[in-house]
C-alpha positions as CSV (number, residue, x, y, z in Angstrom):
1,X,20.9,-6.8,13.2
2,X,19.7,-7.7,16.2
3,X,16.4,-5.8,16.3
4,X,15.5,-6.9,13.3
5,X,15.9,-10.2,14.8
6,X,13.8,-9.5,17.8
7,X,11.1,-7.9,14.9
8,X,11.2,-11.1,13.0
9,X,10.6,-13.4,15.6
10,X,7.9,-11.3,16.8
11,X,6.3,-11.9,13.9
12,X,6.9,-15.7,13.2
13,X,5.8,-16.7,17.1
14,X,2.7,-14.7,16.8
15,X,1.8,-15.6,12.8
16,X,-1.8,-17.2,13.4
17,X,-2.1,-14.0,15.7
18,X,-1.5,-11.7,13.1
19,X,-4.1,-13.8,10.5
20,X,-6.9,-13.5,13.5
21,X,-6.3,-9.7,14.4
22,X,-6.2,-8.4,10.9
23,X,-9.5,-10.3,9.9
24,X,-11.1,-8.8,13.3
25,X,-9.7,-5.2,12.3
26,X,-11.4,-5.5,8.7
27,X,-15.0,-6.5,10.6
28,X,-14.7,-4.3,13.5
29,X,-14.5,-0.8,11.1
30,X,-17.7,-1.2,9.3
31,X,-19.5,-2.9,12.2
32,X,-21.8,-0.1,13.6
33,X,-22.9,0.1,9.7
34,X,-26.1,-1.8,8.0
35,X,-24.1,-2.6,5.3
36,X,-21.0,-3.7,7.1
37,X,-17.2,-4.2,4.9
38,X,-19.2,-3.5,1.9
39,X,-18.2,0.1,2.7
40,X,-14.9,-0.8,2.0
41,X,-15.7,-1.5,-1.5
42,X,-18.8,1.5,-1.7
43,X,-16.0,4.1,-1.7
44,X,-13.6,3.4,-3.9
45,X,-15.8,2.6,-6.2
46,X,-17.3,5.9,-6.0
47,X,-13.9,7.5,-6.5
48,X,-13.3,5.2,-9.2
49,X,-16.2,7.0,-11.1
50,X,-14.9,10.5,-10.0
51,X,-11.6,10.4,-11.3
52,X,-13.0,8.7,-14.6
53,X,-15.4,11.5,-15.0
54,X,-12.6,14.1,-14.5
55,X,-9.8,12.6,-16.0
56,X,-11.5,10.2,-18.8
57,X,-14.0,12.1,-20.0
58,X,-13.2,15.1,-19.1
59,X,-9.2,15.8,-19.5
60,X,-8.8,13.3,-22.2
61,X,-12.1,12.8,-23.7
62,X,-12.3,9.0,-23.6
63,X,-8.3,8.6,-25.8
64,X,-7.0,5.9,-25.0
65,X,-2.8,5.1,-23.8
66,X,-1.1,3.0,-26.0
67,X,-4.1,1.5,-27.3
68,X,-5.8,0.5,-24.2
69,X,-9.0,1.9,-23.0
70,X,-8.5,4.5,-20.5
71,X,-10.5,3.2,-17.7
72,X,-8.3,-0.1,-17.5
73,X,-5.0,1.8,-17.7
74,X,-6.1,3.8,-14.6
75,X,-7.6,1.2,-12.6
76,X,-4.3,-0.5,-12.9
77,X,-3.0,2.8,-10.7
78,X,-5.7,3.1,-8.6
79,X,-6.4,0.0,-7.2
80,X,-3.0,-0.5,-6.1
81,X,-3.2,3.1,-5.0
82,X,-6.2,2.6,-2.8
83,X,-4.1,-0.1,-0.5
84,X,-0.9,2.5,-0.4
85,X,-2.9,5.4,0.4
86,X,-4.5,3.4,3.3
87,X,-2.3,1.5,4.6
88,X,0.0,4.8,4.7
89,X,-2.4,6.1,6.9
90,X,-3.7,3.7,8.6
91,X,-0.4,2.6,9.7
92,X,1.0,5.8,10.6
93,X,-1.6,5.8,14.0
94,X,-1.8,1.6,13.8
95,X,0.4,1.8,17.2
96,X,-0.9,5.1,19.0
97,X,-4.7,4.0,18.6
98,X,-4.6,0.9,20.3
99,X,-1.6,1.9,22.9
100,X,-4.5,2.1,25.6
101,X,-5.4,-1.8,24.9
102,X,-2.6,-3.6,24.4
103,X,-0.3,-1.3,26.9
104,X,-1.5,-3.5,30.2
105,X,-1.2,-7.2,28.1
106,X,2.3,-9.3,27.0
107,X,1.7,-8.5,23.5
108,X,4.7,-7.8,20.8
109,X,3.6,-3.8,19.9
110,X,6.0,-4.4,16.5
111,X,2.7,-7.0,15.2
112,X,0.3,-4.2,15.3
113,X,1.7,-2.1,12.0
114,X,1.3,-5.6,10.0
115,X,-1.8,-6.8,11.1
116,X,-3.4,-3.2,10.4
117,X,-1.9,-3.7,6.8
118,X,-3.1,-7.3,6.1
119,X,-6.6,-6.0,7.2
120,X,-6.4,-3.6,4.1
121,X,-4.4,-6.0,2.0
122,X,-7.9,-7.9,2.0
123,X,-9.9,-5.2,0.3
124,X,-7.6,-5.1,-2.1
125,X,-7.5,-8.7,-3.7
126,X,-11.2,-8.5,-4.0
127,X,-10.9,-5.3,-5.8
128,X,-7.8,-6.3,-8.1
129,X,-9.7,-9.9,-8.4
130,X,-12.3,-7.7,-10.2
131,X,-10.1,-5.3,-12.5
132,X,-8.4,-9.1,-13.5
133,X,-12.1,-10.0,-14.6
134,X,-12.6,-6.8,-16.7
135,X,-9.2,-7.0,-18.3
136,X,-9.5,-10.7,-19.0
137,X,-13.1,-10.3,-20.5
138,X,-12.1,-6.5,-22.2
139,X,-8.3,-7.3,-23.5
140,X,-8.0,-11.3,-22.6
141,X,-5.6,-13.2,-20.8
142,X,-2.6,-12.5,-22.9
143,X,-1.9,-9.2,-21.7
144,X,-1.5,-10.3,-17.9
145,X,1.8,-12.1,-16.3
146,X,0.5,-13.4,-13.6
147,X,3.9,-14.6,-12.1
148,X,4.6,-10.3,-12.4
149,X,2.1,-9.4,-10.8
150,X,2.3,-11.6,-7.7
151,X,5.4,-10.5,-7.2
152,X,4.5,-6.7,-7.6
153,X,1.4,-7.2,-5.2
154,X,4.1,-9.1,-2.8
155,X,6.4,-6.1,-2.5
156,X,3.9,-4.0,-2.6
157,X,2.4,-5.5,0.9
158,X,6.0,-5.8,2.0
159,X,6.8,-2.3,1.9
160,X,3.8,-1.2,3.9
161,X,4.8,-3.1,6.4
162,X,8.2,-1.7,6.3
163,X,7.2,1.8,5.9
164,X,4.4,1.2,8.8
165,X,6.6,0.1,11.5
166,X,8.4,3.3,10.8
167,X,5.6,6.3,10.6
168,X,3.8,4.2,13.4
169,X,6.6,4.3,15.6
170,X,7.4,7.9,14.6
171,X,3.8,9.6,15.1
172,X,3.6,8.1,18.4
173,X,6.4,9.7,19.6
174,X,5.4,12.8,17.8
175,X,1.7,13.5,16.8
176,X,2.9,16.2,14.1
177,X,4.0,13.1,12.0
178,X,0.5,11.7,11.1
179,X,-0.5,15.1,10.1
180,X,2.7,15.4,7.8
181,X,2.1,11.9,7.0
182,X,-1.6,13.0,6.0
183,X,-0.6,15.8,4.1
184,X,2.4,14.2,1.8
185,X,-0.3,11.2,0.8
186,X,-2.1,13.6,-0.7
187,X,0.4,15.2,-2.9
188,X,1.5,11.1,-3.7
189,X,-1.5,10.6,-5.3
190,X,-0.1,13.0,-7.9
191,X,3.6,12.4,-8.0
192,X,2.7,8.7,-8.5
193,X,1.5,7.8,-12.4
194,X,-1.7,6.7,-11.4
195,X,-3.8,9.5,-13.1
196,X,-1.4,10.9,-15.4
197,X,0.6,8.8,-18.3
198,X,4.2,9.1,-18.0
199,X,7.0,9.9,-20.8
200,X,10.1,8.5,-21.1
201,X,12.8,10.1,-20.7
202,X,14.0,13.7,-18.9
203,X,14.9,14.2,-15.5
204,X,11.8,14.9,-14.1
205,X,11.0,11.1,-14.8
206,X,14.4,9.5,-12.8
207,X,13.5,12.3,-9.8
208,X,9.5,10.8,-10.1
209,X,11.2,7.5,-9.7
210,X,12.9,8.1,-6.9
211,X,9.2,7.3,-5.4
212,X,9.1,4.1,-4.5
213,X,5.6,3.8,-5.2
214,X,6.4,4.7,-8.4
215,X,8.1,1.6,-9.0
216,X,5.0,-0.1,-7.2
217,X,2.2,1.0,-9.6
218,X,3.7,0.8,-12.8
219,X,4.7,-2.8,-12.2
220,X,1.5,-3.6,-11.6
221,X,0.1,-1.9,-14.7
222,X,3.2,-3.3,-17.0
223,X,2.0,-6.8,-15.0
224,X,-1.9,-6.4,-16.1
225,X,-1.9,-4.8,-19.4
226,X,1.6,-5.4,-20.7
227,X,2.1,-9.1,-19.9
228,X,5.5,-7.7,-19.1
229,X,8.1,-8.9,-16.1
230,X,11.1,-7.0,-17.5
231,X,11.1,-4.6,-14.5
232,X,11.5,-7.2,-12.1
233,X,14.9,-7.8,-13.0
234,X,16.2,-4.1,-13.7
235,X,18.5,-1.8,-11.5
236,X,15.3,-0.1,-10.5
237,X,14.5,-3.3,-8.6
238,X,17.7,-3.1,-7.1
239,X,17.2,0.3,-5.7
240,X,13.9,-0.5,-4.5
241,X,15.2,-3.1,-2.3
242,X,17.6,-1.0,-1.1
243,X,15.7,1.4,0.1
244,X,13.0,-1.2,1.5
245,X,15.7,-2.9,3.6
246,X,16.9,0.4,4.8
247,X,13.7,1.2,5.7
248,X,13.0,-1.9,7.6
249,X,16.2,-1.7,9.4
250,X,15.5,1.7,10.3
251,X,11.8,0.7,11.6
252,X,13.1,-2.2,13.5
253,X,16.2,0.1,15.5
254,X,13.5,3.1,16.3
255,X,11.0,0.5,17.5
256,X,12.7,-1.9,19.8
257,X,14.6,1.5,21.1
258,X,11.3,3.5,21.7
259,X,8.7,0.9,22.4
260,X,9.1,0.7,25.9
261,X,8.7,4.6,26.7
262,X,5.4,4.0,24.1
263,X,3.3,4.3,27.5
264,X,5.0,6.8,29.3
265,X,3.8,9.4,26.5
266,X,0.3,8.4,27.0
């Protein structure tokens, strides 16, 4: 408990910090670029029309999934899964890349994993702000809880903070991590139900929801196209917390126990 302490006043003492850092971080990517952060929009959007070419046109020739339009149920999975599959690994190096500037200042390494984050979190309120303009002019407003989905895009920020503190402190104590980190994104992209509609029922459905990010994107889409909150208060939310807190906890022992060595591997 007490690391997570130390973690969490770390954070609240350097809050406007964070705020600052994470807006430079978003700037300084795109800034040898003419065009700047609209790169961070340019991709996905192409991707966007990949996947719809592939998997709307292509795999299910334009049907729709329980009478919405395709396109809208899988933006609901991708959007969300644009942040995840950043922040997973942009987080996973957040510490080891910037080890040579910060490791001669006073400065709390356990910020560095959240600012990271919030820089991506940014991209992706400007992209959900648009999918909430498509479904509101396509379906209307009925079909979005709003008070669901805050709470969805909350805990989805939260837990990649959670789970960057951990791979960040891991893969800088052992570069083999990011690679493994690398790799198992790219299988989560399909053991997630972003591209694929899942059926109820079986137990290859409870093993797929052992993912916590399975929990993640279909609240969102239940929050946007459903107007449904049900899930907030279901035993799956309870075993998402539980393995978010154990995660933190986790993140918050490893880092306070191995920060200081951080420099010596270097």
């Amino acid at each position: 408990m007490k690391n997570l302490t130390t973690i969490f006043k770390e954070h609240f003492s350097n809050f406007y910090m964070i705020g600052r850092l994470s807006n430079y971080e978003m700037k300084k990517e795109f800034a040898d670029s003419q065009l700047g952060t609209v790169w961070a929009f340019i991709n996905p959007l192409l991707q966007i029309g990949v996947y719809w070419l592939i998997f709307g046109t292509g795999i299910r020739k334009g049907l729709p999934v329980d009478g919405i339009p395709f396109i809208f149920w899988m933006l609901c999975g991708l959007i969300p899964w644009f942040f995840i599959s950043s922040s997973i690994l942009q987080g996973s190096s957040a510490i080891f890349n910037r080890l040579n500037t910060v490791s001669k200042m006073n400065f709390p390494l356990s910020i560095i994993p959240t600012y990271v984050i919030l820089s991506r979190f940014y991209t992706h309120l400007f992209m959900l702000a648009l999918l909430l303009i498509s479904v509101v002019f396509s379906q209307g407003f009925g079909h979005i809880n709003v008070l669901s989905l805050l709470y969805f895009m909350f805990v989805n920020l939260l837990f990649a903070i959670c789970l960057a503190l951990v791979s960040s402190t891991l893969s800088t104590l052992i570069r083999d991590i990011h690679l493994l980190i690398q790799s198992t994104t790219r299988m989560l992209l399909y053991l997630t139900p972003i591209l694929w509609v899942p059926r109820s029922g079986g137990m290859l459905q409870k093993i797929m929801m052992l993912n916590p990010y399975y929990y993640i994107v279909t609240g969102y889409r239940r929050s946007i196209l459903y107007n449904d909150y049900h899930m907030i208060f279901s035993l799956y939310s309870v075993y998402f917390w539980c393995f978010m807190l154990a995660l933190l906890i986790f993140g918050a022992v490893i880092h306070i126990k191995f920060r200081k060595s951080f420099v010596d591997i270097l």
